[in-house]
N, CA, C and O atoms as a GROMACS GRO file, in nm:
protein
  508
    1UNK      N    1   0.083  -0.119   0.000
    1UNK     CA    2   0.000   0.000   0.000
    1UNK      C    3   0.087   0.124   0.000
    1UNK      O    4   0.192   0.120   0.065
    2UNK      N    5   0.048   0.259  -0.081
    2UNK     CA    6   0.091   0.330  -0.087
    2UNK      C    7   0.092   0.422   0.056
    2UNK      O    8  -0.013   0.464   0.104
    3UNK      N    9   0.202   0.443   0.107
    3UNK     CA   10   0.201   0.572   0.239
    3UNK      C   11   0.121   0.705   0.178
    3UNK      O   12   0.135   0.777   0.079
    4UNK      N   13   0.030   0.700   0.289
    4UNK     CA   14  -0.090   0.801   0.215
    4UNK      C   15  -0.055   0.949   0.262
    4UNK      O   16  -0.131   1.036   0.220
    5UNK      N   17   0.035   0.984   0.332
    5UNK     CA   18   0.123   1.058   0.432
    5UNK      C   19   0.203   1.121   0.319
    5UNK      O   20   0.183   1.230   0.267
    6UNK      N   21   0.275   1.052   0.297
    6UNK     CA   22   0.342   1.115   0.138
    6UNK      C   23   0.271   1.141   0.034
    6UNK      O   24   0.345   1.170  -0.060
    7UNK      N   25   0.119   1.147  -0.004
    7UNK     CA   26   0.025   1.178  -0.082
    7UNK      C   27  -0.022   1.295  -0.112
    7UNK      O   28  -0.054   1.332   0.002
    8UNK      N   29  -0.055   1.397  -0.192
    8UNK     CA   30  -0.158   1.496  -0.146
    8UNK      C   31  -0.261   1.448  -0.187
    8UNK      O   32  -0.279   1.389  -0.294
    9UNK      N   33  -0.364   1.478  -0.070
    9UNK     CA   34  -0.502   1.476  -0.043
    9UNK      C   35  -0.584   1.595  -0.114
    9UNK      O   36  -0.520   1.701  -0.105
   10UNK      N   37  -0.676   1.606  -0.166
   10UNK     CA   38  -0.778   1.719  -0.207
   10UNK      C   39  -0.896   1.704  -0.202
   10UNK      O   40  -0.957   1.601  -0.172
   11UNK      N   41  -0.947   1.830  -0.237
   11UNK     CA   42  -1.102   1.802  -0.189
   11UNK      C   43  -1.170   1.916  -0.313
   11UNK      O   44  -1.112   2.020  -0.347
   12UNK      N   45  -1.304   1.868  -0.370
   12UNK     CA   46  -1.370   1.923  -0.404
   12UNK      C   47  -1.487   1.903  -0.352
   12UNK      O   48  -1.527   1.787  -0.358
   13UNK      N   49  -1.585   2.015  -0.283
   13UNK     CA   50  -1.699   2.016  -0.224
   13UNK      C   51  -1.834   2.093  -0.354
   13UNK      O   52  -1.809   2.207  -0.392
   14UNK      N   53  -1.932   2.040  -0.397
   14UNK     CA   54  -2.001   2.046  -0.474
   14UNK      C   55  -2.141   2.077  -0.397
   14UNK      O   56  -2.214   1.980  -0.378
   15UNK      N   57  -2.184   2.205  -0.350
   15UNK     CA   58  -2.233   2.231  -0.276
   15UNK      C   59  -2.404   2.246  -0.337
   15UNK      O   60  -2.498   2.242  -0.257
   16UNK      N   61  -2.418   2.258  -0.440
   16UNK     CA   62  -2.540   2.189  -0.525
   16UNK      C   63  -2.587   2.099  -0.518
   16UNK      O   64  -2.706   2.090  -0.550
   17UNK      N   65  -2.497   1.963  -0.462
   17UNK     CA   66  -2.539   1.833  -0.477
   17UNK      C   67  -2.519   1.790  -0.303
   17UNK      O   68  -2.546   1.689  -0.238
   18UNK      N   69  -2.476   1.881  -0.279
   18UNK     CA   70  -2.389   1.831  -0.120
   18UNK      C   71  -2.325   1.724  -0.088
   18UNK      O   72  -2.356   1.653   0.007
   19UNK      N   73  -2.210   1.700  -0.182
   19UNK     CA   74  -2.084   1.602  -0.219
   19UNK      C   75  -1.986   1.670  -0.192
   19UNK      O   76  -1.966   1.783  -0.238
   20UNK      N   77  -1.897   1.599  -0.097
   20UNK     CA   78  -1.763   1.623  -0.047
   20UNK      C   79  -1.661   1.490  -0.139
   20UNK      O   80  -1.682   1.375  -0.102
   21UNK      N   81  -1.578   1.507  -0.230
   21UNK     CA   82  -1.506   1.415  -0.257
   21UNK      C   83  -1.363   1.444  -0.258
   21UNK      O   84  -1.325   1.542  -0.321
   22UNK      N   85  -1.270   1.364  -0.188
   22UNK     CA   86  -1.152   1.360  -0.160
   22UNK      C   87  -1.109   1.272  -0.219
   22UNK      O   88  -1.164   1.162  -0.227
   23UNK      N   89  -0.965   1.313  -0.288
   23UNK     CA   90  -0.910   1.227  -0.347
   23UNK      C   91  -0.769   1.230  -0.309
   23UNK      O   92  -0.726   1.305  -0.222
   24UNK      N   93  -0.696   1.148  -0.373
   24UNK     CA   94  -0.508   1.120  -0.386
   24UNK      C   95  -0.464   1.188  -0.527
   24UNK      O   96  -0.502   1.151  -0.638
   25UNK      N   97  -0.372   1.301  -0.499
   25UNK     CA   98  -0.325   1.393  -0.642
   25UNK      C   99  -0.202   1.332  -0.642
   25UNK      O  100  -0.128   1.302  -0.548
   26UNK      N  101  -0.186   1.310  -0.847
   26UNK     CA  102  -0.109   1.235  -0.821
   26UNK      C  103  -0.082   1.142  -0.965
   26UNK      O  104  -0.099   1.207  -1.068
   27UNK      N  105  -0.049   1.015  -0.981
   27UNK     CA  106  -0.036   0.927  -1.120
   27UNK      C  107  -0.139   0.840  -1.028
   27UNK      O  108  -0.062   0.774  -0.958
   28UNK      N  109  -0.219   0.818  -1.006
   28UNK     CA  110  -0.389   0.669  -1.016
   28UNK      C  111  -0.361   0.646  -1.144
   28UNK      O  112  -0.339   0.723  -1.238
   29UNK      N  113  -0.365   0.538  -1.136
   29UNK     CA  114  -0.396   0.386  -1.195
   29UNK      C  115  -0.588   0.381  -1.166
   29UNK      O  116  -0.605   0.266  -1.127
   30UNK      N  117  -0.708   0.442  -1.169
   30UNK     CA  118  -0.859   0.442  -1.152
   30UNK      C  119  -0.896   0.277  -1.186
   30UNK      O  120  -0.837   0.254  -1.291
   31UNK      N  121  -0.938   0.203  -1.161
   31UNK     CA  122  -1.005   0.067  -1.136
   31UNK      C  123  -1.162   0.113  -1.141
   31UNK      O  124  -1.216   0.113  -1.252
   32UNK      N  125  -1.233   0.151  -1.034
   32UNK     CA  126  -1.348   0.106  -0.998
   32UNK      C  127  -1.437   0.195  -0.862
   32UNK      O  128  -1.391   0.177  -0.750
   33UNK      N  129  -1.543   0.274  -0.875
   33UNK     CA  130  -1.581   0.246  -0.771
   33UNK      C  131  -1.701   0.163  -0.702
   33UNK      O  132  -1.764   0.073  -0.758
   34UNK      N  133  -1.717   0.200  -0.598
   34UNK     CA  134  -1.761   0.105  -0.536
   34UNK      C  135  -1.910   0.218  -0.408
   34UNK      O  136  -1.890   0.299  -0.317
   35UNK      N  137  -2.027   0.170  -0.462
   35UNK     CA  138  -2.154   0.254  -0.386
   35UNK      C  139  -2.134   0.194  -0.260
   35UNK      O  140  -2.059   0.102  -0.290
   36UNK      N  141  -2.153   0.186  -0.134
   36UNK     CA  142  -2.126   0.122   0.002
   36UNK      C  143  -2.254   0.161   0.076
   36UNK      O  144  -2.327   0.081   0.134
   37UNK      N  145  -2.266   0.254   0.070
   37UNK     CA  146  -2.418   0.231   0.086
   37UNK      C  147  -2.427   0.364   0.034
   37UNK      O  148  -2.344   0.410  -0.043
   38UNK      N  149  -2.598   0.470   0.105
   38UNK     CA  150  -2.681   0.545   0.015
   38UNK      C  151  -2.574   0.695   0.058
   38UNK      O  152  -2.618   0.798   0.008
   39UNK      N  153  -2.461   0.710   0.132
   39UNK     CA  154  -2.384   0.821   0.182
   39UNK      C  155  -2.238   0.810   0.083
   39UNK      O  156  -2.174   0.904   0.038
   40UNK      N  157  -2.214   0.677   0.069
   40UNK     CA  158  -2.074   0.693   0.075
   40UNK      C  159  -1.995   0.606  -0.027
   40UNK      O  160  -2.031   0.489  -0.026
   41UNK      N  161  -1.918   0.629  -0.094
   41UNK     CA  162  -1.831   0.591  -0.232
   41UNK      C  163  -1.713   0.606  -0.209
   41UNK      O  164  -1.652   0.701  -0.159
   42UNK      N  165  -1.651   0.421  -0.280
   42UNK     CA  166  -1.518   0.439  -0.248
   42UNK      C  167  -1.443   0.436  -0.387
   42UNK      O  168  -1.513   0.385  -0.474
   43UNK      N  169  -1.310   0.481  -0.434
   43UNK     CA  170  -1.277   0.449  -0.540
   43UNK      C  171  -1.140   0.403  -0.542
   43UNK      O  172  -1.043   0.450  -0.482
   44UNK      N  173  -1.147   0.295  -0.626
   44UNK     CA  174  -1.004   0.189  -0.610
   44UNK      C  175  -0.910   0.190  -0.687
   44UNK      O  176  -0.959   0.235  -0.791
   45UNK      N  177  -0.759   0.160  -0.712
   45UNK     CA  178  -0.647   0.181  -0.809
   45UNK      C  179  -0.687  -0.008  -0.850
   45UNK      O  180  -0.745  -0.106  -0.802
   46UNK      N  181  -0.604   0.037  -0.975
   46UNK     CA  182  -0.570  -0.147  -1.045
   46UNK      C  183  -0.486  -0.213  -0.925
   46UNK      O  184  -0.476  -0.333  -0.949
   47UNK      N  185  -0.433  -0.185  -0.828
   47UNK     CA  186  -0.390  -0.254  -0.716
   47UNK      C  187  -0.525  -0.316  -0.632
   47UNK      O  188  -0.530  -0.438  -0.620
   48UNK      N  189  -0.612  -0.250  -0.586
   48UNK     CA  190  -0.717  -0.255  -0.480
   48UNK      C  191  -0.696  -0.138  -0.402
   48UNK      O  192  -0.807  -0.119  -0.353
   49UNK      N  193  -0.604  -0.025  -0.349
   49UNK     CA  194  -0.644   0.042  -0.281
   49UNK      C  195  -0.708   0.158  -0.296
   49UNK      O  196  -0.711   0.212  -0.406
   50UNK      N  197  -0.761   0.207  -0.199
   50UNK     CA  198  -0.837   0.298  -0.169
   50UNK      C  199  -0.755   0.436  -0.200
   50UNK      O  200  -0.654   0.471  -0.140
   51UNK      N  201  -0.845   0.534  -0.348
   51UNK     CA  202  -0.771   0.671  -0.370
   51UNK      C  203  -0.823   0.734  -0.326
   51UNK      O  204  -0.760   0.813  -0.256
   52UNK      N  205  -0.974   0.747  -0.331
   52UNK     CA  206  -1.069   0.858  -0.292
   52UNK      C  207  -1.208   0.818  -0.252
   52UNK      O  208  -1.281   0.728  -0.292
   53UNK      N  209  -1.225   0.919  -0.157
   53UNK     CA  210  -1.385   0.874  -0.145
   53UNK      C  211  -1.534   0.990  -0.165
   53UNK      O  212  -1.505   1.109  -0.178
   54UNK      N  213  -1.642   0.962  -0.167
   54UNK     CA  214  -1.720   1.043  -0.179
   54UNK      C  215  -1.816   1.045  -0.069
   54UNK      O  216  -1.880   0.941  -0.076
   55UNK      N  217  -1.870   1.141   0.063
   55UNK     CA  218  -1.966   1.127   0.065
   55UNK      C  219  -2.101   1.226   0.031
   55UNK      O  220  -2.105   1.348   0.027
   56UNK      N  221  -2.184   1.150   0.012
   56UNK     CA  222  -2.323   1.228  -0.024
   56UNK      C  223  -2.396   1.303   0.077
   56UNK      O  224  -2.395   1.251   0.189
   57UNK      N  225  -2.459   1.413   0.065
   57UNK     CA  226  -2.550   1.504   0.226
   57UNK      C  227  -2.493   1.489   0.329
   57UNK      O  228  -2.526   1.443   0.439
   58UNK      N  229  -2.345   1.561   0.261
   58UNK     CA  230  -2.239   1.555   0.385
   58UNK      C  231  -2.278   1.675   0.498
   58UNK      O  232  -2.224   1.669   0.609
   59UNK      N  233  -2.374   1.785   0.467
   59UNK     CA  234  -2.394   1.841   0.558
   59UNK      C  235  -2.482   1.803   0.625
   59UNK      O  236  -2.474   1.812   0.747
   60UNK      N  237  -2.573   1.759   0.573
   60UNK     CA  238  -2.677   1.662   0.689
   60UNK      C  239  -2.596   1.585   0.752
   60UNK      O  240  -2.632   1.568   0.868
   61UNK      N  241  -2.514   1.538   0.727
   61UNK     CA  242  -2.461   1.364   0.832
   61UNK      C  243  -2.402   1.417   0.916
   61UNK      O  244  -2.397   1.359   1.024
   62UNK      N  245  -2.335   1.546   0.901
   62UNK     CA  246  -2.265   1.628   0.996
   62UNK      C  247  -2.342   1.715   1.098
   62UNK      O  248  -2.317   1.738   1.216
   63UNK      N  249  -2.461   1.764   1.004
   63UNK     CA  250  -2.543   1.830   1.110
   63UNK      C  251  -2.478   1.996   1.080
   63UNK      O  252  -2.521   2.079   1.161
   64UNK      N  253  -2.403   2.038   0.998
   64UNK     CA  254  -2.392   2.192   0.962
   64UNK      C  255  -2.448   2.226   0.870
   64UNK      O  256  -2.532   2.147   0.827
   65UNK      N  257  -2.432   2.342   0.806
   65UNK     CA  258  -2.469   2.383   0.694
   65UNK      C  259  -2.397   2.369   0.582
   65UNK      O  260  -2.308   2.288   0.607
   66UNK      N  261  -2.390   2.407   0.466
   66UNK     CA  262  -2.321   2.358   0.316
   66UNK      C  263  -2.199   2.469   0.362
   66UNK      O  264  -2.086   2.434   0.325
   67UNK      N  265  -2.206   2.612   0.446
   67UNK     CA  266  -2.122   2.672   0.456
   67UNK      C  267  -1.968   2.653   0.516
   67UNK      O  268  -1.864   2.702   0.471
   68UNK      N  269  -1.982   2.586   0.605
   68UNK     CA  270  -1.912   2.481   0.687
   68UNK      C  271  -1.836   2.410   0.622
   68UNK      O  272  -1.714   2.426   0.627
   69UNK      N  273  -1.903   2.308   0.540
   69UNK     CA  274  -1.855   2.184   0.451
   69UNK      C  275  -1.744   2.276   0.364
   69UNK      O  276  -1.622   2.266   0.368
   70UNK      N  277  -1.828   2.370   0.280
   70UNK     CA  278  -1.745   2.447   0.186
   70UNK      C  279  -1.584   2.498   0.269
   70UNK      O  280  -1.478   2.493   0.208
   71UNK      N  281  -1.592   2.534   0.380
   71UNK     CA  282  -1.482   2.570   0.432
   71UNK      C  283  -1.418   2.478   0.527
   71UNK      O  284  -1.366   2.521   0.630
   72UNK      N  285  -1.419   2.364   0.499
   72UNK     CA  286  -1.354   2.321   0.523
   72UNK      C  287  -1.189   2.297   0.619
   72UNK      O  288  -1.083   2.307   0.556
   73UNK      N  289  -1.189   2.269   0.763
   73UNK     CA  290  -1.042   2.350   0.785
   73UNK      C  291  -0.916   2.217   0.826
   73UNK      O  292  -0.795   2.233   0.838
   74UNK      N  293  -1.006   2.074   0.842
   74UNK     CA  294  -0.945   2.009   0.880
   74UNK      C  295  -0.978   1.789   0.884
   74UNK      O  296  -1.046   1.728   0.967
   75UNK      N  297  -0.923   1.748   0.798
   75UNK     CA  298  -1.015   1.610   0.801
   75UNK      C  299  -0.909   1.520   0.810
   75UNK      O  300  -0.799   1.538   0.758
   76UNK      N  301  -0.956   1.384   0.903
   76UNK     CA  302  -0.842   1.307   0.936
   76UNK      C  303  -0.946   1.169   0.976
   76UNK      O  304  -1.053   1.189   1.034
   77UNK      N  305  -0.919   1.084   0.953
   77UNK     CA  306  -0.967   0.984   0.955
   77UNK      C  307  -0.874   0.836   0.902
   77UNK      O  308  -0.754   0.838   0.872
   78UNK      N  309  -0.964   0.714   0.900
   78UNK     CA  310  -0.927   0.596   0.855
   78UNK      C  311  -1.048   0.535   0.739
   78UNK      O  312  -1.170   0.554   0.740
   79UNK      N  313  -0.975   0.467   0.656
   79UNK     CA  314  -1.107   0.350   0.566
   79UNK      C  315  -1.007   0.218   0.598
   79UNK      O  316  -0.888   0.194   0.579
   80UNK      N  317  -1.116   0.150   0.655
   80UNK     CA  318  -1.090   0.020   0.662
   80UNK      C  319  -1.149  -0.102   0.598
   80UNK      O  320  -1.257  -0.142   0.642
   81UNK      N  321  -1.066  -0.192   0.460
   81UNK     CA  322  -1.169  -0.310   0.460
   81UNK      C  323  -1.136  -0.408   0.505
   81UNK      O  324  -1.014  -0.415   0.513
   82UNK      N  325  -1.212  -0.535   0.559
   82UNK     CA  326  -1.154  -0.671   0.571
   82UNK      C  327  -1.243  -0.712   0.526
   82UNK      O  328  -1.321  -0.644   0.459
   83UNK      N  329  -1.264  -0.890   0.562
   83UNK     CA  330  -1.319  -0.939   0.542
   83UNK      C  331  -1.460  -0.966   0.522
   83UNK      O  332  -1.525  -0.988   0.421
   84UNK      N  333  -1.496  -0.957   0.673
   84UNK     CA  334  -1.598  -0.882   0.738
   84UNK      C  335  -1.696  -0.727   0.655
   84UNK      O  336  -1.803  -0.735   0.594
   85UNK      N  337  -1.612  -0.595   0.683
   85UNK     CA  338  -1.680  -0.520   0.696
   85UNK      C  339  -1.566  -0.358   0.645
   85UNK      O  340  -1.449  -0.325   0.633
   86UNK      N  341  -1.649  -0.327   0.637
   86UNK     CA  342  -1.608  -0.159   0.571
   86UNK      C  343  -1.605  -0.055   0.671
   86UNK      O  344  -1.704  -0.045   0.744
   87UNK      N  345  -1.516   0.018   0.686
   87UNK     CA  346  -1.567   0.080   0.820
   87UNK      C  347  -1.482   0.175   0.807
   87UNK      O  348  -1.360   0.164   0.813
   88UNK      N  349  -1.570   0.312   0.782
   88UNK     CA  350  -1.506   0.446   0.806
   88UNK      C  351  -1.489   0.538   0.899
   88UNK      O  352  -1.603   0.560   0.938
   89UNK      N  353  -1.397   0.625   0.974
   89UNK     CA  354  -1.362   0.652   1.090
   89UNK      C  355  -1.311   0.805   1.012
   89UNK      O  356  -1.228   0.810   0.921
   90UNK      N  357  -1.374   0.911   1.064
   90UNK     CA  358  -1.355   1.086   1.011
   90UNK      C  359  -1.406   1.138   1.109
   90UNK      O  360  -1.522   1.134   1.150
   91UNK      N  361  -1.270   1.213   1.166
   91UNK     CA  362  -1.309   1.366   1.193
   91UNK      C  363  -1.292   1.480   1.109
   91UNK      O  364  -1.196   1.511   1.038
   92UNK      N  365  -1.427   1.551   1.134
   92UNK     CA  366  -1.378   1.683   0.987
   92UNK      C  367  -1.404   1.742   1.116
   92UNK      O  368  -1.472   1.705   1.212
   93UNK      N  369  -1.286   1.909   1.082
   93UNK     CA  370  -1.298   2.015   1.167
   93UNK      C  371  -1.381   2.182   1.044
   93UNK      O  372  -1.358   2.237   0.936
   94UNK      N  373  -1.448   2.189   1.125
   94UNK     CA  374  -1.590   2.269   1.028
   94UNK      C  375  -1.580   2.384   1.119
   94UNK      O  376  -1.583   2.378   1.242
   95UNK      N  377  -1.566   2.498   1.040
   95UNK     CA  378  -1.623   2.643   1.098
   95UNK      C  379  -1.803   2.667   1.122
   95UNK      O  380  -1.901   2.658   1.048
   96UNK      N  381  -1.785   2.693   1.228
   96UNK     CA  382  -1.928   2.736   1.274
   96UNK      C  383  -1.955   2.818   1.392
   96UNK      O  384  -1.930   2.794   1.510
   97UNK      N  385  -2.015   2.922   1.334
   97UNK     CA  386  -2.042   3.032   1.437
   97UNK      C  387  -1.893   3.138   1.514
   97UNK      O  388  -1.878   3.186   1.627
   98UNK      N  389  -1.801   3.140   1.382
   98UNK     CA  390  -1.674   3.134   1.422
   98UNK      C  391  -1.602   3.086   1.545
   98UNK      O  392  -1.541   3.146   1.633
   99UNK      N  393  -1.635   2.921   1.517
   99UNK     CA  394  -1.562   2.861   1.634
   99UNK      C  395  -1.528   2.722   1.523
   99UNK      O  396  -1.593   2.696   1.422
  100UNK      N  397  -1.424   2.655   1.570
  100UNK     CA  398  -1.401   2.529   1.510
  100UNK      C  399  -1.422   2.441   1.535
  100UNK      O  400  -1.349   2.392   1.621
  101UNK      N  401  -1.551   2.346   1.473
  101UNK     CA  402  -1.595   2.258   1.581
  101UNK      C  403  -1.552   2.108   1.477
  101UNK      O  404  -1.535   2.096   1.356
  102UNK      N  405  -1.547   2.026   1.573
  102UNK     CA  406  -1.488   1.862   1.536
  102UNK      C  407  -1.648   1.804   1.514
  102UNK      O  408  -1.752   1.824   1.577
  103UNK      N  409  -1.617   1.732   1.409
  103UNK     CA  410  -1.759   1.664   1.362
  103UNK      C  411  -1.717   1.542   1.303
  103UNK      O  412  -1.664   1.536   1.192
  104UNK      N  413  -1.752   1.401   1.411
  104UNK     CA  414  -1.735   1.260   1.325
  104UNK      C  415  -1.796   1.196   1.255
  104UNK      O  416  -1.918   1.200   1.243
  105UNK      N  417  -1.734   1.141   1.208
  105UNK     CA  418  -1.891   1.029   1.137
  105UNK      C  419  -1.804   0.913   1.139
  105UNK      O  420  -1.681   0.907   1.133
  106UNK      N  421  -1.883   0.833   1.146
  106UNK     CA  422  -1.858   0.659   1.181
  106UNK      C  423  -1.998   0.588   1.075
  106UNK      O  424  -2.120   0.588   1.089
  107UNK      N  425  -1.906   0.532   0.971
  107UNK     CA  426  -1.993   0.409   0.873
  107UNK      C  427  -1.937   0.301   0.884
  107UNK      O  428  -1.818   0.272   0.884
  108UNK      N  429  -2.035   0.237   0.895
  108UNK     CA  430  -1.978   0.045   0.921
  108UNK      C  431  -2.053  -0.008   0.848
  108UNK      O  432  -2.172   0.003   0.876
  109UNK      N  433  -2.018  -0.077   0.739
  109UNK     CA  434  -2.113  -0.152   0.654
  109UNK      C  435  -2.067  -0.306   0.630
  109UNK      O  436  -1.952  -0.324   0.670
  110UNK      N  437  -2.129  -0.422   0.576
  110UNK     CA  438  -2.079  -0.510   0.543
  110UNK      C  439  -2.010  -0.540   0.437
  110UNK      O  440  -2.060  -0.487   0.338
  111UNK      N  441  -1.935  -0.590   0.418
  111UNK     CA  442  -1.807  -0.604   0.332
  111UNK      C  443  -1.902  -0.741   0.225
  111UNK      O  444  -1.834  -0.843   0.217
  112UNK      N  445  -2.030  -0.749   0.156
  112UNK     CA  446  -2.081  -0.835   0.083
  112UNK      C  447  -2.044  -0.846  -0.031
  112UNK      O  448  -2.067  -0.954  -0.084
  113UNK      N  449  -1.983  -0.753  -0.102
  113UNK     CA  450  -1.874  -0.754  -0.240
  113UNK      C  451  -1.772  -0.832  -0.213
  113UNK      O  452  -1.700  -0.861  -0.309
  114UNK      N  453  -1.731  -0.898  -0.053
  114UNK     CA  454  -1.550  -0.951  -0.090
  114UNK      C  455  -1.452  -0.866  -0.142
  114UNK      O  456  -1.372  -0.904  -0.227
  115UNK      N  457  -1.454  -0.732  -0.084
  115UNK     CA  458  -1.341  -0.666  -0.156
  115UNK      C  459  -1.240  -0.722  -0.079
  115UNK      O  460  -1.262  -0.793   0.019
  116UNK      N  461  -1.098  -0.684  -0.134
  116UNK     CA  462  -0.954  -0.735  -0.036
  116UNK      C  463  -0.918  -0.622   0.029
  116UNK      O  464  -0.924  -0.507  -0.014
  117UNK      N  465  -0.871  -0.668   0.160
  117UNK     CA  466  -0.830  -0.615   0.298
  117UNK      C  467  -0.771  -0.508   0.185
  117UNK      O  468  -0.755  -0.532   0.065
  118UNK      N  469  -0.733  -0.348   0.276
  118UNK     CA  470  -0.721  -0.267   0.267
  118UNK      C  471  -0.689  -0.138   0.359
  118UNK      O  472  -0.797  -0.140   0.417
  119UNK      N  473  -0.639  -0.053   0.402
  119UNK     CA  474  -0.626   0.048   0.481
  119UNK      C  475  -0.620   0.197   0.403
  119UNK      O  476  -0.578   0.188   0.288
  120UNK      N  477  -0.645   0.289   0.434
  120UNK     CA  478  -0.561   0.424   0.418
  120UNK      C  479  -0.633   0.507   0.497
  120UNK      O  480  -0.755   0.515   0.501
  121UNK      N  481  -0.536   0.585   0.576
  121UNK     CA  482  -0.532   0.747   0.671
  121UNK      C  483  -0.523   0.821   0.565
  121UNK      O  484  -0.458   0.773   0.472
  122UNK      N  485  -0.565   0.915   0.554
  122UNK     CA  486  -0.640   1.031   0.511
  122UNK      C  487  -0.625   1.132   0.606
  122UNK      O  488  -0.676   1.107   0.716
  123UNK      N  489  -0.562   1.256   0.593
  123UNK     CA  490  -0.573   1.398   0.640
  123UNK      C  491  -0.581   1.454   0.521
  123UNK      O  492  -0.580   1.406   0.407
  124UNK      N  493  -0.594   1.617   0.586
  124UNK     CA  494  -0.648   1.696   0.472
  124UNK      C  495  -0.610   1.793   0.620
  124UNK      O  496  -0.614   1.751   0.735
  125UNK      N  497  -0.571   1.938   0.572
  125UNK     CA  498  -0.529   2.017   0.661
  125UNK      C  499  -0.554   2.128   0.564
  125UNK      O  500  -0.475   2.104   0.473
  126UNK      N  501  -0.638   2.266   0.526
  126UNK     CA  502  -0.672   2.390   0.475
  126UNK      C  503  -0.620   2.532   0.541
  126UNK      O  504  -0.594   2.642   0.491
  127UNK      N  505  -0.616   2.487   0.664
  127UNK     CA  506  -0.599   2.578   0.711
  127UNK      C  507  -0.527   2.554   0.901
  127UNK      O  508  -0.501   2.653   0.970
   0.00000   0.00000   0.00000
């Protein structure tokens, strides 16, 4: 697996659709993605790992507004697959009410595709 640490991370927030998608900048090899459930999209290299992900009514799941999302100041998390199960682990740090507030989200889904084990950490730092 590629050290995702040595990567740059980016983000385009599509505030029309309220899609946050982060990706790996960079030479991808694009494979495939993958719907995980009705929030969240993963997308894979011709290796299997994990470049980027998408989620959908990211300000609802968070509970801010699209203004927030758009400004974006801070995201750090894990994607995990095994055998088992899919399981995403994010903190985004979101302006609100000019204060910086930490907002997680935790998805756990079942791994019923059989994708192969997998990891990547993910930051993103704006500001």
């Amino acid at each position: 697996m590629k050290n995702v640490s040595d990567l740059k991370v980016l983000k385009d927030y599509d505030a029309l659709n309220d899609s946050l998608f982060m990706f790996i900048g960079g030479d991808i090899e694009y494979k495939e993605s993958i719907e995980i459930n009705d929030h969240l999209i993963l997308d894979f290299d011709k290796k299997g790992e994990i470049v980027s992900f998408e989620i959908l009514d990211v300000s609802k799941i968070l509970g801010v507004d699209k203004f927030s999302i758009k400004n974006l100041k801070k995201l750090r998390g894990n994607i995990g697959v095994n055998k088992d199960f899919i399981v995403v682990e994010f903190t985004f740090t979101v302006p609100v009410h000019q204060k910086n507030l930490e907002k997680p989200i935790f998805i756990e889904a079942p791994n019923d595709l059989n994708l192969p084990d997998t990891t990547a950490s993910l930051g993103l730092a704006t500001a």
